[in-house]
C-alpha positions in Angstrom: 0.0 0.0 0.0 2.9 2.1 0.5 4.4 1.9 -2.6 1.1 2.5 -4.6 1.5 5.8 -2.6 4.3 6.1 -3.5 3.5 6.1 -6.7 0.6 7.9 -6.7 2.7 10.9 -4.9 5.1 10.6 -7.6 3.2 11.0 -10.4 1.2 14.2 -8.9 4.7 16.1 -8.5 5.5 15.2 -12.0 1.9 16.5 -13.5 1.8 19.7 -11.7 5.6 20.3 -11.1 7.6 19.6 -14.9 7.8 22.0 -17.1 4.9 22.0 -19.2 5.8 22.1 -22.6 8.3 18.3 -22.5 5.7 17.0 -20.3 2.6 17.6 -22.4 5.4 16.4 -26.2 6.1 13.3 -23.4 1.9 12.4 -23.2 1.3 13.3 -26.5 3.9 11.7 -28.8 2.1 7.7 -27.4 -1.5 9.5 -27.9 -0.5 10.7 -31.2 1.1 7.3 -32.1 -1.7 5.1 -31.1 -4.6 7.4 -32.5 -2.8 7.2 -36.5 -2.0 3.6 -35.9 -5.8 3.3 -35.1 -7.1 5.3 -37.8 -4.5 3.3 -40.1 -5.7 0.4 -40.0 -9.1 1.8 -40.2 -7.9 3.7 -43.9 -6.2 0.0 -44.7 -9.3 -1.4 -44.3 -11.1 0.9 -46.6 -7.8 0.6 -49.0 -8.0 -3.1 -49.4 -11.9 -3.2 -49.4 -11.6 -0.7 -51.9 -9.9 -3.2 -54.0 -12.9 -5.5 -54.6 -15.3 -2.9 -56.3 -16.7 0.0 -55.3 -19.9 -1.0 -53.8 -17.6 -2.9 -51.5 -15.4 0.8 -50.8 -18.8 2.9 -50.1 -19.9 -0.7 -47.5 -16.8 1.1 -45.3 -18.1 4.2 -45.7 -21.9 2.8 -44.7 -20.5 1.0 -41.8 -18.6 3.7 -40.3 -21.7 5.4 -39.0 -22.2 1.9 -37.1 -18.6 2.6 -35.7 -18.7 5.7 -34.9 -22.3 5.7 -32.8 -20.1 2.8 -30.6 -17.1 4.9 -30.4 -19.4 7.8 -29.3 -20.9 5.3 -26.6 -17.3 4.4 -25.8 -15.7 7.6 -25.8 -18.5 9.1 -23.3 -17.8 6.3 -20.2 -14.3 6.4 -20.9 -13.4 10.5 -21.2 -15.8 11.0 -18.9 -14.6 8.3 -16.8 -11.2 9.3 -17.2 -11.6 12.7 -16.8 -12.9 12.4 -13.1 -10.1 9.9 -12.2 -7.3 12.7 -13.3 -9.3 14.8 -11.3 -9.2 12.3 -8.6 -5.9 11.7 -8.6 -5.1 15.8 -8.6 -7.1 16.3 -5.4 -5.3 12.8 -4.1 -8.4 10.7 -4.2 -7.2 7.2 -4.8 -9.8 5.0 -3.9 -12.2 7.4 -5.8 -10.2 7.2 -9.1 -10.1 3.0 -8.2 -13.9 3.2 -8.3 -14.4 5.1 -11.7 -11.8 2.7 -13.2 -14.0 -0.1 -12.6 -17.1 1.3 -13.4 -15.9 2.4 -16.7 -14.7 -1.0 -17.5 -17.4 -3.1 -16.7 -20.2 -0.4 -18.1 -17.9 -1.2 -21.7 -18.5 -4.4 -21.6 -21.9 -4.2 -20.9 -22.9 -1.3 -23.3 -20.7 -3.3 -26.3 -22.7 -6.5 -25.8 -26.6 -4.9 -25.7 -25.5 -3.2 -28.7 -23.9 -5.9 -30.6 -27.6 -7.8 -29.9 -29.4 -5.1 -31.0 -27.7 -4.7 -34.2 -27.7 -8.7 -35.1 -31.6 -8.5 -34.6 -32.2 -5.7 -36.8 -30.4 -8.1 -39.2 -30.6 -5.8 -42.8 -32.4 -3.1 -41.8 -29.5 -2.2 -40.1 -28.0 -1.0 -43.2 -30.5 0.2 -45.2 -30.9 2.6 -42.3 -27.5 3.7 -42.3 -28.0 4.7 -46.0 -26.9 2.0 -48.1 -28.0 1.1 -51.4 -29.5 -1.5 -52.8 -25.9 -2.7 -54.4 -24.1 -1.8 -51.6 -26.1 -3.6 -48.6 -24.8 -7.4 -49.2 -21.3 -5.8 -48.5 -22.6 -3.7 -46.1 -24.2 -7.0 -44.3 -21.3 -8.8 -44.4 -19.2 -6.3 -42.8 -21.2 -5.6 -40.4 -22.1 -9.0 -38.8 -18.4 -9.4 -37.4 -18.2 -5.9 -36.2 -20.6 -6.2 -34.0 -19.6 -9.6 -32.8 -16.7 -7.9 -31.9 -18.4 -4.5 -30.4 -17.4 -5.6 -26.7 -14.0 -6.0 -27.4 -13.7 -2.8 -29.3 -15.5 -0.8 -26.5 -14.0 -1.6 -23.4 -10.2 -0.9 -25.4 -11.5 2.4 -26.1 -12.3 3.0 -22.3 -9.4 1.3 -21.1 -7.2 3.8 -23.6 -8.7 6.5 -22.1 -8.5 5.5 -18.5 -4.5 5.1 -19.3 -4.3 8.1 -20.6 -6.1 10.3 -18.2 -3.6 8.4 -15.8 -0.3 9.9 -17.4 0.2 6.5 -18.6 -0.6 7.2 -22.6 2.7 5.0 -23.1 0.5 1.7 -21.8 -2.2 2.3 -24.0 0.0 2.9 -27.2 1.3 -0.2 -26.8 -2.4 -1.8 -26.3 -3.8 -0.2 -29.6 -0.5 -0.2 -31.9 -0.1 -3.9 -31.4 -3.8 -4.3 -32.8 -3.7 -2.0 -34.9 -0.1 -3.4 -37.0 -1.6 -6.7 -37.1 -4.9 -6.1 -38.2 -2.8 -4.3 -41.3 -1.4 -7.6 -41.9 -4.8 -9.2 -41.7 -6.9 -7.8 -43.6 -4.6 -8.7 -47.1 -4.4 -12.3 -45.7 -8.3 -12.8 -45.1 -9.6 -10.5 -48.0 -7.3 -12.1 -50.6 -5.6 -15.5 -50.0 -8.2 -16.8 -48.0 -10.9 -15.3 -50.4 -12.8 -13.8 -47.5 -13.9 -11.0 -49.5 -15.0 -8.2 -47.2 -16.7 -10.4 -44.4 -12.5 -11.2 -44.1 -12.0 -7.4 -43.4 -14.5 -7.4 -40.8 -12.9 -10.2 -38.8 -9.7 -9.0 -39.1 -10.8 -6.0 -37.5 -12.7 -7.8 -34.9 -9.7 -9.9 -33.8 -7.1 -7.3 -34.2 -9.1 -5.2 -31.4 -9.8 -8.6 -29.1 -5.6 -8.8 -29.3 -5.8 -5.4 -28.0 -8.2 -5.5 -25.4 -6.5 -8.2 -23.7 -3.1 -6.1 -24.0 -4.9 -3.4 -22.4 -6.4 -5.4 -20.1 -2.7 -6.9 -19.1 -1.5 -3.2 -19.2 -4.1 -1.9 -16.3 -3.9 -4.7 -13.8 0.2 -5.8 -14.2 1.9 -2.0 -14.1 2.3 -0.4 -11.0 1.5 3.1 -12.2 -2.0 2.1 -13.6 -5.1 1.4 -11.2 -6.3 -1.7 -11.4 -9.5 -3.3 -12.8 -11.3 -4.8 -10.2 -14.9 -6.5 -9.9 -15.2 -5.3 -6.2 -14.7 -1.8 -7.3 -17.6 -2.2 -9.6 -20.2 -0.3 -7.5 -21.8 2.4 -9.6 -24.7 4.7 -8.5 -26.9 6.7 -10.5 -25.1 10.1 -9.6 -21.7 8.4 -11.0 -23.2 7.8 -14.0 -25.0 11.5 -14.1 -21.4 12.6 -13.3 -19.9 10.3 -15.9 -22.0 11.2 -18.4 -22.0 14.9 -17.6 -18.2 15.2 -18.9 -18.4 13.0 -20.9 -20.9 14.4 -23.5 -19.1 16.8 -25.7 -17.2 13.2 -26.8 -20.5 11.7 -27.6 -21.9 14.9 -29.4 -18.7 14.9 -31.2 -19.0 11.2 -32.4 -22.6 10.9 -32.3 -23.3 13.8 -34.7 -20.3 12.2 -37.0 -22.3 9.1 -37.5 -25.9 11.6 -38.2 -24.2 13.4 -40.7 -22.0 10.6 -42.7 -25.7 9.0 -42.8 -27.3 12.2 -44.2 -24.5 12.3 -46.2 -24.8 8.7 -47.6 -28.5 9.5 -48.7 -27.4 12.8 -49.9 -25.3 10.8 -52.3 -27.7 8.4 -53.9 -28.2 10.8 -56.9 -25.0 10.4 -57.7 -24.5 6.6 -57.6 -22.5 4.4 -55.6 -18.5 6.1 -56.9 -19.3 9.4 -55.3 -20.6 7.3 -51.8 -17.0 5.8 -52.1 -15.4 8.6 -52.8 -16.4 10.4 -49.8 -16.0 7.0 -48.0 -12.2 7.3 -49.2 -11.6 10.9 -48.4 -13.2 10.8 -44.8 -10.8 7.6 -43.9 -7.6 10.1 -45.2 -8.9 13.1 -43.5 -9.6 11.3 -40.0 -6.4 10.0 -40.4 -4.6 13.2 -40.5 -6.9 14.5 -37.7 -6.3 12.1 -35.5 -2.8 13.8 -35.3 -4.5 16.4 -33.5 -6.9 14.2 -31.2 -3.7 12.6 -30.0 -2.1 15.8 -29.1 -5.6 16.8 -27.4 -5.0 13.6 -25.9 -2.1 14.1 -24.4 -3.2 17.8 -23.4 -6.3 16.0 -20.9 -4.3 14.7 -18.5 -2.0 17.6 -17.9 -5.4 19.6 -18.0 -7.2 17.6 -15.3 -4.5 17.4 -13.1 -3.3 21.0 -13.0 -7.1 22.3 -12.9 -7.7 19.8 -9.8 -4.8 21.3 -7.9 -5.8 24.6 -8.4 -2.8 25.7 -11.3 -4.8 27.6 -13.8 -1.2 28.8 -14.6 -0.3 25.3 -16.1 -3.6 24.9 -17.7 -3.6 28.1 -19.8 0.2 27.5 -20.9 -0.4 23.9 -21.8 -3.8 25.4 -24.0 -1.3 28.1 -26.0 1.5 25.1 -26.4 -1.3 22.4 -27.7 -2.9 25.0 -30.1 0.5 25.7 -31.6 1.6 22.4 -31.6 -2.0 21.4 -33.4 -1.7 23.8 -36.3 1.8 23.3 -37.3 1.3 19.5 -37.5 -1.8 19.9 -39.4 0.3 22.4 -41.7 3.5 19.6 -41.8 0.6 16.8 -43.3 -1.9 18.7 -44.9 0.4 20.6 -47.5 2.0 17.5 -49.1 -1.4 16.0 -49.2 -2.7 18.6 -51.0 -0.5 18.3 -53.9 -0.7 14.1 -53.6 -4.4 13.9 -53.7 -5.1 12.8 -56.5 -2.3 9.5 -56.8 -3.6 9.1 -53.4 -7.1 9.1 -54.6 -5.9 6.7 -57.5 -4.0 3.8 -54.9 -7.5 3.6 -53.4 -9.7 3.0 -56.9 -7.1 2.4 -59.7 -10.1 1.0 -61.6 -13.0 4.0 -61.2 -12.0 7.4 -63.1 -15.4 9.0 -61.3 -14.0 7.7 -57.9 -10.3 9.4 -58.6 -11.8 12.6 -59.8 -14.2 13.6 -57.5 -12.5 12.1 -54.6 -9.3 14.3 -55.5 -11.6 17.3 -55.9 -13.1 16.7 -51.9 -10.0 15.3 -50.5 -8.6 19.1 -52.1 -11.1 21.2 -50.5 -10.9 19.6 -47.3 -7.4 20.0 -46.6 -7.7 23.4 -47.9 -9.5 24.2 -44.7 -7.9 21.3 -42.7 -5.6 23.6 -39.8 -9.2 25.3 -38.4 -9.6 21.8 -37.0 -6.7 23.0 -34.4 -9.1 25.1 -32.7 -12.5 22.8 -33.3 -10.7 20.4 -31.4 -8.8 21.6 -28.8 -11.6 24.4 -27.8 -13.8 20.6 -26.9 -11.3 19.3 -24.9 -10.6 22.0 -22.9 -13.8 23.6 -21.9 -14.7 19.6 -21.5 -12.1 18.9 -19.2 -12.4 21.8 -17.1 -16.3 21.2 -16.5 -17.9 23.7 -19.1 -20.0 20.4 -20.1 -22.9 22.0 -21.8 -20.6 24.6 -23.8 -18.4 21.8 -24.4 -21.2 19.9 -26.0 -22.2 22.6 -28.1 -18.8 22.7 -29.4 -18.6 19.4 -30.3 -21.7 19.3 -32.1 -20.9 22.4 -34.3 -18.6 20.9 -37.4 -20.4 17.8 -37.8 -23.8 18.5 -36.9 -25.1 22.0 -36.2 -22.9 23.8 -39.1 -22.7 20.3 -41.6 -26.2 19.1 -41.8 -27.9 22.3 -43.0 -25.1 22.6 -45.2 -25.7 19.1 -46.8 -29.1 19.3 -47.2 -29.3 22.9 -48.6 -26.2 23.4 -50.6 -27.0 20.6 -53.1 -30.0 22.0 -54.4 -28.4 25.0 -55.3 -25.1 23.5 -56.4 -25.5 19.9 -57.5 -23.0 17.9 -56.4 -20.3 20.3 -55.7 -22.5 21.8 -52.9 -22.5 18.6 -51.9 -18.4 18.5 -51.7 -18.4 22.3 -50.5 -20.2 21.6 -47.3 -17.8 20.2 -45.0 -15.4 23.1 -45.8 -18.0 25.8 -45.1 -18.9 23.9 -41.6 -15.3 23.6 -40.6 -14.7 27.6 -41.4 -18.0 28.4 -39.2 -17.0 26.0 -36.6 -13.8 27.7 -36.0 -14.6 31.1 -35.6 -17.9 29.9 -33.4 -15.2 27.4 -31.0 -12.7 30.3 -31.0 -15.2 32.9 -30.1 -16.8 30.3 -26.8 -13.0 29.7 -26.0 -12.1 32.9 -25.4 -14.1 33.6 -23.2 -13.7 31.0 -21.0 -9.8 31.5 -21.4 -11.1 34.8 -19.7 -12.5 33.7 -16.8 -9.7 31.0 -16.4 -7.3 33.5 -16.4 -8.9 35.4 -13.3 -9.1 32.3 -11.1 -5.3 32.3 -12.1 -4.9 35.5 -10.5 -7.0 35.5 -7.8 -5.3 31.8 -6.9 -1.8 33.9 -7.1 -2.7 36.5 -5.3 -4.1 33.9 -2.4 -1.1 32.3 -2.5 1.0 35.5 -2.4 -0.8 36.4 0.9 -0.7 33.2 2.7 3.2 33.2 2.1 3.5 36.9 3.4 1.5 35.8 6.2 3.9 32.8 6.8 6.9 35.0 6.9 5.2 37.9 9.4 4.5 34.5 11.7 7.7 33.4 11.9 9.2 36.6 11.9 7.3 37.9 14.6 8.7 35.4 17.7 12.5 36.2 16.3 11.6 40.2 16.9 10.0 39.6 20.4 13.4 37.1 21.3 15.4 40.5 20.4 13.4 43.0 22.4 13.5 40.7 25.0 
C-alpha cells in the first residue's frame, strides 16, 4: 500500500511540477502514435476493401456510422470516466479514481454487448438505415455482422485507452492499440485475398485485431504499478456516478454521435449520384480522419496535464499547456496537410485504380478539405478544454458544431443549389464556421480562467506573506526581549 503511494505521490509532483511544454510532447507523442496507428488500419481497411469494387469501398463508408455511434458510446464512459479519475488523482483521491476505473470498465462491456444484440436482430435493416444502397447492402451486411460480434472488445479498449491516458500512462495504452492496430494491417490482405474472404475477411480482421488489444490493455491496467487496477469489487456504480460520468463526458458523444448523423445524411445525400461518389467520400473521410487524429492525439495528451493542473488549483499550467497544444496542433496539421494537397489525386488513385469517377471527384473533396484542414486545431482543442475543465454544456455545443449543427444544413441545402459540388463544399463551409464559433466560446472561457489564475496567485502570495510575518514575529520579540 505504500508503494502504490508512492506512486501515486510521484506522479502528482510530475503532473503539476515539470515543465509543461516536455511533459505535455512526453503524453502526446504515445497518444499521437496510437490514434494514426488506429485510424490506419481503419484507412487500410477501406484501402484493401476498396480493392474488390466499389460497392464494397462505399460498404466502409456505410458502416462507419455503425462505428462511430459505438465509439461515441465508448468515448463518453471512458473520457468522462477518465476525466474524473485525473481529477481524482489531482485532489489525491485514490480510492475514488479505483472506483471510476472499474465502473468504466465493466459499463464497456456491458454497453458493447446490448449493442452488438441489437444490431444482429435488426439483421438488414441495419443498413439500409445507415444509407446504403441497394448494391451496396450485401457488402454492407457482411461487414457488419463481425463488427458487432466484436463490439465488446472494441469498447471496453476504447475505455481502457482512455483511462490510461487520463492516468499519465498514454505509453500503456500505445502499446495496447498499436499492437492491434499493425496486425490487423497484416490481416486484412491475408483474409480478403488469399483466403478469399472478400469483405466479411475485413471485418474479422478488425474484430480480432481489437480482441488482441483488449487483452493487452487489459494486461496493461492490472500488471503495471502506475495504472489502477480493474477490479470487480470496485464495480459499485450509483446513478449520480453515471450522471457525473455522463455529464463530462458528452461533448465526446456529441462529437462522435453527430459524426455518424451526418455521414448518414450524407450517404443518402449521395444516392443521386451513384454508388463512386458514396466511395469517394468513404475514401476521403478515412484520409482526412487520419490526419486528424494527429490532432486528437495531441488533445490527448493535453487532458491529463489539463485535469490534473485544474484539480490542484494551477490555472497557470492549464492556460500554458492550451497556447502550447494549439500551436503544436496547427503546425502538424500544416506539416501533413500541405503535401497531401498536392498528392491527392495518386492518393485518390491507390485507393480506386479501376473507377475514373472515384479518382476525380475524390481528389476534388480530398482538395477542399485540406484546404481548410488547420481550423480543425481550434474545433478540437476548444472541446477538450472547456470539456475537461467542466464547461459540459458549452463543451457539448462545441462538439456538435462541425459535424452536426454547421454540416447538416449545409448538406441538405447546398446541393440543391449546387448539384453535387455543394454537396463537396459543405464540410469546408462547416469547418470555417465552426472555428470562428469554437474560437469565439473559447475565449471567453480562457477569460475567466485567467482570473481564477490571479486571484489563486494573489491567495497564495498572501498566505506566504503571512507565513513570513509568523515566523518573523517570535525572532523580533526574542530580540526586544
Amino acid at each position: 500500500m505504500q508503494k502504490i503511494a508512492a506512486d501515486a505521490d510521484e506522479k502528482f509532483r510530475q503532473m503539476i511540477g515539470e515543465p509543461v511544454e516536455p511533459l505535455l510532447r512526453r503524453l502526446a507523442v504515445p497518444s499521437v502514435i496510437s490514434m494514426l496507428v488506429t485510424t490506419f488500419y481503419n484507412m487500410a481497411d477501406s484501402f484493401f476493401v476498396s480493392q474488390i469494387n466499389t460497392s464494397a469501398s462505399g460498404a466502409v463508408g456505410v458502416i462507419f456510422s455503425m462505428m462511430t455511434i459505438m465509439q461515441a458510446l465508448a468515448f463518453t464512459i471512458g473520457i468522462g470516466s477518465g476525466n474524473i479519475v485525473s481529477r481524482c488523482l489531482g485532489m489525491r483521491k485514490r480510492e475514488q479514481a479505483e472506483r471510476y476505473v472499474a465502473i468504466c470498465f465493466f459499463t464497456e462491456l456491458i454497453l458493447g454487448i446490448t449493442l452488438a444484440g441489437i444490431g444482429l436482430l435488426l439483421g438488414d435493416r441495419l443498413v439500409y438505415m445507415l444509407g446504403a444502397t441497394p448494391t451496396i447492402a450485401p457488402y454492407a451486411k457482411a461487414y457488419a455482422r463481425y463488427i458487432l460480434l466484436g463490439a465488446p472488445f472494441i469498447m471496453a479498449s476504447f475505455g481502457m485507452n482512455n483511462l490510461l491516458r487520463f492516468q499519465g500512462n498514454s505509453f500503456y495504452g500505445m502499446i495496447g492499440i498499436a499492437t492491434g492496430g499493425i496486425l490487423n494491417i497484416f490481416l486484412d490482405p491475408l483474409f480478403i485475398f488469399v483466403f478469399k474472404l472478400g469483405i466479411a475477411g475485413a471485418a474479422q480482421a478488425t474484430a480480432l485485431s481489437q480482441m488482441i488489444s483488449f487483452t493487452i490493455l487489459t494486461l496493461m491496467c492490472n500488471t503495471r504499478k502506475a495504472c489502477i487496477p480493474v477490479r470487480l469489487k470496485n464495480f459499485r456504480p450509483k446513478p449520480g456516478d453515471y450522471r457525473r460520468i455522463v455529464y463530462i463526458g458528452m461533448p465526446s458523444f456529441a462529437r462522435q454521435g453527430v459524426v455518424s448523423i451526418a455521414n448518414i445524411v450524407l450517404n443518402f445525400a449521395a444516392h443521386p449520384y451513384g454508388d463512386a461518389v458514396i466511395a469517394a467520400f468513404s475514401v476521403v473521410g478515412r484520409i482526412t480522419h487520419f490526419l486528424n487524429s494527429a490532432v486528437i492525439g495531441i488533445g490527448q495528451g493535453f487532458q491529463p496535464v489539463c485535469g490534473y493542473n485544474y484539480g490542484a488549483k494551477r490555472f497557470d499550467r492549464v492556460l500554458k499547456a492550451y497556447d502550447y497544444s494549439l500551436k503544436l496542433m496547427v503546425i502538424t496539421l500544416l506539416c501533413l496537410g500541405i503535401p497531401m494537397f498536392f498528392f491527392a489525386k495518386p492518393v485518390m488513385t491507390a485507393f480506386r485504380r479501376d473507377d475514373p469517377m472515384v479518382i476525380r471527384e475524390g481528389t476534388r473533396i480530398l482538395r477542399l478539405q485540406l484546404a481548410v484542414l488547420p481550423l480543425l486545431s481550434q474545433i478540437t482543442l476548444s472541446n477538450m478544454f472547456s470539456q475537461n475543465i467542466g464547461y459540459g454544456f458549452r463543451a457539448s455545443f462545441i462538439a456538435m458544431l462541425r459535424q452536426g449543427i454547421y454540416l447538416v444544413p449545409c448538406l441538405l441545402i447546398l446541393p440543391r443549389f449546387f448539384g453535387l459540388l455543394g454537396l463537396e463544399f459543405a464540410q469546408p463551409v462547416s469547418d470555417i464556421l465552426s472555428a470562428v464559433t469554437a474560437f469565439l466560446m473559447t475565449r471567453a472561457i480562457l477569460g475567466e480562467l485567467r482570473e481564477k489564475a490571479k486571484a489563486e496567485e494573489t491567495r497564495l502570495a498572501a498566505e506566504a506573506s503571512g507565513q513570513a510575518e509568523t515566523a518573523g514575529k517570535p525572532a523580533a520579540e526574542e530580540t526586544a526581549g
